[in-house]
Backbone as CSV, one residue per row, in Angstrom:
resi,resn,N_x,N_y,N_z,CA_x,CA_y,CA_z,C_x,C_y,C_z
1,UNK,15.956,16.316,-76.520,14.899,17.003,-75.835,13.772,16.051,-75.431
2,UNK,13.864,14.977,-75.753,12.739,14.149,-75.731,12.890,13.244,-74.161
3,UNK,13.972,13.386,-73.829,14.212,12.818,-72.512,13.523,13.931,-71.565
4,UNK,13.360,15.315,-71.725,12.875,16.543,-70.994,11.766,16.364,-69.838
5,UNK,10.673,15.820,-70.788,9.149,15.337,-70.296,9.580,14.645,-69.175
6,UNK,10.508,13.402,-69.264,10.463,11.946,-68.707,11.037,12.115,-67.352
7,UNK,11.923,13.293,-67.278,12.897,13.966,-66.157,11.923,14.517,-65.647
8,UNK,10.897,15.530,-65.643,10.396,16.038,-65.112,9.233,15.477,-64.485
9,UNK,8.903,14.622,-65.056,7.693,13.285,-64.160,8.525,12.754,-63.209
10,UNK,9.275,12.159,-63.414,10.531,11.692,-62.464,10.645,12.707,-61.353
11,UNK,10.841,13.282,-61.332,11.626,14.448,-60.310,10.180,14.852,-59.647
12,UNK,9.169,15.212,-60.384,8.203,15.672,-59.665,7.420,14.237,-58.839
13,UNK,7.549,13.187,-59.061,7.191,12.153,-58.371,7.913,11.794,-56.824
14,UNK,9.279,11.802,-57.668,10.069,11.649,-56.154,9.614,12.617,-54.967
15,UNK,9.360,14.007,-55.646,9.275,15.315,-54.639,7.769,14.998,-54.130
16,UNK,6.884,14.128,-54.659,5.559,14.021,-53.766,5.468,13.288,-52.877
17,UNK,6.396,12.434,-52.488,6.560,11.200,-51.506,7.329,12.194,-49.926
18,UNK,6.135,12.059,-49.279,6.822,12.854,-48.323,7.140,11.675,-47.400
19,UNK,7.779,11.974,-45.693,7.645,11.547,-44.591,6.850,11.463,-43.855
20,UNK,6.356,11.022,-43.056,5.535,11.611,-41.637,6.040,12.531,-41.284
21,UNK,5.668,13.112,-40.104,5.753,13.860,-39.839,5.919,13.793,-37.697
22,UNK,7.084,13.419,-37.488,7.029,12.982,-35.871,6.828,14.223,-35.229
23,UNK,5.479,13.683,-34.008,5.277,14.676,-33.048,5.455,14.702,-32.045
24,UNK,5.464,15.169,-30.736,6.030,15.054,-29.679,4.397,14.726,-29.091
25,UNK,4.721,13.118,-27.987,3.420,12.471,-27.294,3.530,12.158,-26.541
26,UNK,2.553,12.623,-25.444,2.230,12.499,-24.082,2.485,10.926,-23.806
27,UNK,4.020,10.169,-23.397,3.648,8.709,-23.275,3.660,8.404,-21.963
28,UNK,3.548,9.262,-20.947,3.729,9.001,-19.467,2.661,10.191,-18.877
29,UNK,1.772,9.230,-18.085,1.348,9.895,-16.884,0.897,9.437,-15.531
30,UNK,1.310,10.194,-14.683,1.236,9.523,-13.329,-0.373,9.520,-12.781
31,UNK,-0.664,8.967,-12.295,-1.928,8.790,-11.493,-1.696,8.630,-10.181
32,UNK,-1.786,9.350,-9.156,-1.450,9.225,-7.920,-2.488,8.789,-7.291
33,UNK,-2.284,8.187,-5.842,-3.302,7.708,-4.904,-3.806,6.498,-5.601
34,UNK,-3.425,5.658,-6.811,-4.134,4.575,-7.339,-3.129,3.642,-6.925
35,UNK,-3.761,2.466,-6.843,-3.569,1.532,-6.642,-2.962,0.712,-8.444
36,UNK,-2.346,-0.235,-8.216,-1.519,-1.020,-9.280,-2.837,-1.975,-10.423
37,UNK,-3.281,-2.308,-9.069,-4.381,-3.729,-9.353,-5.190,-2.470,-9.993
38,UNK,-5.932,-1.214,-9.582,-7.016,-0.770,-10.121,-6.641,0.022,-11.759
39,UNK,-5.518,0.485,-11.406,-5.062,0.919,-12.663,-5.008,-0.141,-14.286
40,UNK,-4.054,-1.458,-13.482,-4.261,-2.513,-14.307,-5.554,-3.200,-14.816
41,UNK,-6.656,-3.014,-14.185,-7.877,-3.549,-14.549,-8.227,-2.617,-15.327
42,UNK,-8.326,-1.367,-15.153,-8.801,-0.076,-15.889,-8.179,-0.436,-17.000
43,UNK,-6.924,-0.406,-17.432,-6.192,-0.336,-18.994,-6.726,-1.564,-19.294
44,UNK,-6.808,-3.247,-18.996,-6.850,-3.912,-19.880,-8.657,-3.908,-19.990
45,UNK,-9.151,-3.393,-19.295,-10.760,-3.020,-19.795,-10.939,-1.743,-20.906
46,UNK,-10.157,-1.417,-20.608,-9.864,-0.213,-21.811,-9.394,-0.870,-23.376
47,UNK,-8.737,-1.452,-23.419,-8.417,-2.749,-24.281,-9.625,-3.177,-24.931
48,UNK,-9.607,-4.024,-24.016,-10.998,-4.754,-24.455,-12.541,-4.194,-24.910
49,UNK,-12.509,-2.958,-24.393,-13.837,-2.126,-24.715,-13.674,-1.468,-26.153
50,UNK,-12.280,-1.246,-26.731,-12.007,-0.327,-28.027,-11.896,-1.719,-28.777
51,UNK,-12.288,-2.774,-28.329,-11.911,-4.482,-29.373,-10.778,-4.494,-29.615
52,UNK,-9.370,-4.066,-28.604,-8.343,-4.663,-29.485,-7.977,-6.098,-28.574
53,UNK,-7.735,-7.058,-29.859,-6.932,-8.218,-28.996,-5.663,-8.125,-28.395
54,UNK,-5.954,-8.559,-26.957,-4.467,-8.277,-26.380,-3.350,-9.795,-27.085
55,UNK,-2.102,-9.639,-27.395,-1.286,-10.140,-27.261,-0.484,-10.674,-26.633
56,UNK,0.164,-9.492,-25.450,0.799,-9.871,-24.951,0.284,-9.078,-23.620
57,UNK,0.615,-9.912,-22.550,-0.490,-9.496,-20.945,0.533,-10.356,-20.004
58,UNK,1.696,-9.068,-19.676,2.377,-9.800,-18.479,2.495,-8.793,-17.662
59,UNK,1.216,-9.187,-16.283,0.894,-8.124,-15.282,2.743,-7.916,-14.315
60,UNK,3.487,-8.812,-13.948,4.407,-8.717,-12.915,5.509,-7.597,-13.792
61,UNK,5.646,-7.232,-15.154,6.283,-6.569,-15.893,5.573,-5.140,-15.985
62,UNK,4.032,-5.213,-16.465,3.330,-4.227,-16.146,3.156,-3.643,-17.965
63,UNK,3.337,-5.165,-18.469,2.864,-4.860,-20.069,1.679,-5.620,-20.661
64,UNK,1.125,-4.367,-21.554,0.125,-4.987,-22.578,0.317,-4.425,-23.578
65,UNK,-0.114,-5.361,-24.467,0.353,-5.286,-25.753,-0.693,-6.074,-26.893
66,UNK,-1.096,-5.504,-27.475,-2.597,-5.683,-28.647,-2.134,-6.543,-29.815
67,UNK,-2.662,-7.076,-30.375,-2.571,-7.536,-31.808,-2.403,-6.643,-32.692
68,UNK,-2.248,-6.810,-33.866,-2.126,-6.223,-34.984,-4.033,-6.109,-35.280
69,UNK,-4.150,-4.747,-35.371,-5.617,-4.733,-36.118,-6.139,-3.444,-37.113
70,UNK,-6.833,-4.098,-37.588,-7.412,-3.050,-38.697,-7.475,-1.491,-37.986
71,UNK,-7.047,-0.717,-38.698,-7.640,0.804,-38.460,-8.137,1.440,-39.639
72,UNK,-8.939,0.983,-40.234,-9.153,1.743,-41.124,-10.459,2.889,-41.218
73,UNK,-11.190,3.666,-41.655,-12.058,4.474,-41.362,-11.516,5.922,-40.685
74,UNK,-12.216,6.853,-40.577,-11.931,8.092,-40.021,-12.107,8.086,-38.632
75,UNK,-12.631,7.073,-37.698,-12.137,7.196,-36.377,-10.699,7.043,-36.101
76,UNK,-9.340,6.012,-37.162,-8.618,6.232,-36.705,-7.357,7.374,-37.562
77,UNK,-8.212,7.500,-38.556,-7.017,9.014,-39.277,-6.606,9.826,-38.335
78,UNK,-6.885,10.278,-37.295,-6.348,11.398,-37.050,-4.932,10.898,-35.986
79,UNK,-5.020,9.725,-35.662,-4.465,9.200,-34.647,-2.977,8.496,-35.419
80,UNK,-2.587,8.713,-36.971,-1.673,8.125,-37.110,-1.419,9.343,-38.557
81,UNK,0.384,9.607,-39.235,0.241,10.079,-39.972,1.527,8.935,-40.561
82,UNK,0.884,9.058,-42.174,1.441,8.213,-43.043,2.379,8.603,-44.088
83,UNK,2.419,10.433,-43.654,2.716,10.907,-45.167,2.118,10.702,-45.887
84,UNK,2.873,11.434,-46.896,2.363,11.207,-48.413,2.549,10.338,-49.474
85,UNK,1.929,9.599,-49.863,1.736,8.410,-50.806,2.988,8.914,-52.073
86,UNK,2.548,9.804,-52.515,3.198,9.811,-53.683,2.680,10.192,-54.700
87,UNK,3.463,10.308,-56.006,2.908,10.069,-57.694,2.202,9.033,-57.495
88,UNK,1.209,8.915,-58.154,0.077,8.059,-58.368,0.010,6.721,-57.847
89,UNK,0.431,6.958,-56.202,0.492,5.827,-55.060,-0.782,6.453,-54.156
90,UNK,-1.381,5.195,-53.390,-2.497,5.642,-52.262,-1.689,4.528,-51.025
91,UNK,-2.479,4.992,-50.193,-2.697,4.122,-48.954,-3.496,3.224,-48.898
92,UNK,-3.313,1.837,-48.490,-4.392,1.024,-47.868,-3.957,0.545,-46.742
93,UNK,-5.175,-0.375,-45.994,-4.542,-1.608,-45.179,-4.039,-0.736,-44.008
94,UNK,-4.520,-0.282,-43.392,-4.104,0.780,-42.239,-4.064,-0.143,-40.940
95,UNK,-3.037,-0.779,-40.617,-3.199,-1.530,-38.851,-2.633,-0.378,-37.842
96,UNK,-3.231,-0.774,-36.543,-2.400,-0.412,-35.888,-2.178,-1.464,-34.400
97,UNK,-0.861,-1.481,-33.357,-1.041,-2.063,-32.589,-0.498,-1.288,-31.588
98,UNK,-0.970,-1.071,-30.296,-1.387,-0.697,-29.298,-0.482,-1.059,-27.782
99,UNK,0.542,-0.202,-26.761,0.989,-0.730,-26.210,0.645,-0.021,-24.661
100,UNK,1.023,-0.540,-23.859,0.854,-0.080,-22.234,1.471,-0.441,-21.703
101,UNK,2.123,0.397,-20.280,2.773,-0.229,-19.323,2.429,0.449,-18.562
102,UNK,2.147,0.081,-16.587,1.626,0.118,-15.879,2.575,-0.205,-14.888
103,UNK,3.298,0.542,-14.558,4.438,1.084,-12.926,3.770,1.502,-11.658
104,UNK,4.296,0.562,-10.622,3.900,1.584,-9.513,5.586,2.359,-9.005
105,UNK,4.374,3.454,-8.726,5.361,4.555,-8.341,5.461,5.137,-6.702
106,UNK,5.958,5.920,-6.578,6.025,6.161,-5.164,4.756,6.252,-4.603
107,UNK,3.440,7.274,-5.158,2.613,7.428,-4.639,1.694,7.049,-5.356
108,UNK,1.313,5.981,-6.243,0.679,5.761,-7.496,1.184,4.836,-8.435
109,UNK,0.697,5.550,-9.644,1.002,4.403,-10.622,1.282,5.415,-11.294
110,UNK,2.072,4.645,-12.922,2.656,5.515,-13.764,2.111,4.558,-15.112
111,UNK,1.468,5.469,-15.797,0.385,4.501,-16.887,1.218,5.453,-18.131
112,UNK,1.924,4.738,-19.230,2.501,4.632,-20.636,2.055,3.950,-21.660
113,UNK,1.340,5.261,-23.047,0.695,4.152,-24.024,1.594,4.587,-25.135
114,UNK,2.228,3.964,-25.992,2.573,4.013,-27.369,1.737,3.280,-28.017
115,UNK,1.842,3.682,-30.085,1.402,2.976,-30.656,2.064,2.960,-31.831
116,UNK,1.788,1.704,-32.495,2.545,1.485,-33.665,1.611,1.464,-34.667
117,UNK,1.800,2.093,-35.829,0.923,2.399,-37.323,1.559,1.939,-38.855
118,UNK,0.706,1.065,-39.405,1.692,0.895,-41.141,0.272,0.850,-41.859
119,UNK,0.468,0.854,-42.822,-0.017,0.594,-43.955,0.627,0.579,-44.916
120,UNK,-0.360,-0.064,-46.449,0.387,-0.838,-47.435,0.127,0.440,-48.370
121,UNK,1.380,0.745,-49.015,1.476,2.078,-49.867,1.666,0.841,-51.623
122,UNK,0.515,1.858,-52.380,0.359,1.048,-53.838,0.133,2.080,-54.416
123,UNK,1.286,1.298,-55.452,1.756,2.558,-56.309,1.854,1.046,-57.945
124,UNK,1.783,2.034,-58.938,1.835,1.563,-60.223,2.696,0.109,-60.304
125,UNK,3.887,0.480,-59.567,4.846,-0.809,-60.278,5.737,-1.326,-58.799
126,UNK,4.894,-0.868,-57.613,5.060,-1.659,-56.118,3.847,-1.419,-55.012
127,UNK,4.377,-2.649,-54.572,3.197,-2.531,-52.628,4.485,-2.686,-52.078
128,UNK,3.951,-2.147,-50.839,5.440,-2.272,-49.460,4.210,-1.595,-48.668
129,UNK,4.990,-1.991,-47.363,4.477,-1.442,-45.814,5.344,-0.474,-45.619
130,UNK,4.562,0.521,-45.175,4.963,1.822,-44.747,4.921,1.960,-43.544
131,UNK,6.218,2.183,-42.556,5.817,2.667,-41.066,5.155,3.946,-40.991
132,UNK,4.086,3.734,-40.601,3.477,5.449,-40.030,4.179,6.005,-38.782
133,UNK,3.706,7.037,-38.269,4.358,7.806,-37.452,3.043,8.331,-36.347
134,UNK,2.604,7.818,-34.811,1.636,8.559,-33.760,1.164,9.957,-34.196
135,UNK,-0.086,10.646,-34.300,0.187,11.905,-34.136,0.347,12.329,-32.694
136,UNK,0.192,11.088,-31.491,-0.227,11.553,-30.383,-1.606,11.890,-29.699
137,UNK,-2.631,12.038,-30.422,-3.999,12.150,-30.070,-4.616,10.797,-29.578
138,UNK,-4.057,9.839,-29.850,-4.668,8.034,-29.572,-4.392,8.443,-28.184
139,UNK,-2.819,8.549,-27.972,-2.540,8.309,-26.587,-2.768,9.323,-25.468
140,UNK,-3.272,10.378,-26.005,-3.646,11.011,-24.826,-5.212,11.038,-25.537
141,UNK,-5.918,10.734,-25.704,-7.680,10.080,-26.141,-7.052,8.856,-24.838
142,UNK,-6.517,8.052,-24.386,-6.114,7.338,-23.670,-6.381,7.490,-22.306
143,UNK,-5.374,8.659,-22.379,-5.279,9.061,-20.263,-6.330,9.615,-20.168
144,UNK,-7.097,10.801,-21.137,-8.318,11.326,-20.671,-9.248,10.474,-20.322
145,UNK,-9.890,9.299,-20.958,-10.488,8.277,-21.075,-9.955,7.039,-19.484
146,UNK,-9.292,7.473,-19.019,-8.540,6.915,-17.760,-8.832,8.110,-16.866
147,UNK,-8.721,9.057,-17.091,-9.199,9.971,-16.159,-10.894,9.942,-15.630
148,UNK,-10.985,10.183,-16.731,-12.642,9.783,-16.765,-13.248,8.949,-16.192
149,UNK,-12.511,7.737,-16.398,-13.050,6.682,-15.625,-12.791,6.570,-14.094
150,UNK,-12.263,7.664,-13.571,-11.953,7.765,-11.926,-10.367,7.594,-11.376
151,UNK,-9.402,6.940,-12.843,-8.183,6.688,-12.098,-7.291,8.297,-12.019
């Protein structure tokens, strides 16, 4: 009987470690009547105004692509889900990195943001990186914020 306790910490630990939770995200929208060049200036000023470092910036492909950077704080919780930590595991170390692509289209342009989310899950007797999962609110906080600005 003494094994009883030890099973039931066990079992109830495993059962607190959830998944994310994938949502369905706006990663395409067209902007018509814009121009390539104005669209492209718009996103990588958009970039640069939220401080992320771009990485990778190859206009003839129509990609950008951010560094790895801190997200930590409640401006970016809502914008990534991590699940659940666990038995007596937390979250830290929240990055995220940031992507775009920029098509012209028949009558316009076609502007696409994904993003990628981890953090370091610590728990009693490990650290590991955890892929998070978009909730989708970054990237359309994105196009509105592109709308806004006239494109």
């Amino acid at each position: 009987m003494r094994w009883f306790p030890t099973a039931i910490v066990l079992v109830a630990s495993a059962a607190c470690a959830s998944a994310p939770v994938v949502r369905e995200v706006e990663s395409l929208a067209n902007y018509r009547g814009v121009s390539f060049t104005e669209a492209w200036d718009l996103v990588v000023g958009e970039f640069a105004s939220r401080g992320w470092t771009i990485d990778d910036l190859e206009r003839d492909s129509g990609i950008i692509t951010s560094e790895w950077a801190s997200a930590e704080g409640d401006l970016y919780q809502s914008y990534r889900d991590c699940g659940s930590a666990g038995f007596r595991a937390n979250f830290s170390n929240y990055r995220g990195r940031f992507h775009a692509v920029v098509r012209e289209i028949d009558d316009g342009v076609s502007v696409g943001f994904t993003t990628s989310w981890e953090a370091t899950r610590n728990s009693s007797n490990s650290i590991s990186i955890v892929e998070c999962q978009s909730s989708g609110l970054l990237e359309l906080d994105l196009h509105r914020t592109l709308r806004r600005k006239g494109l």
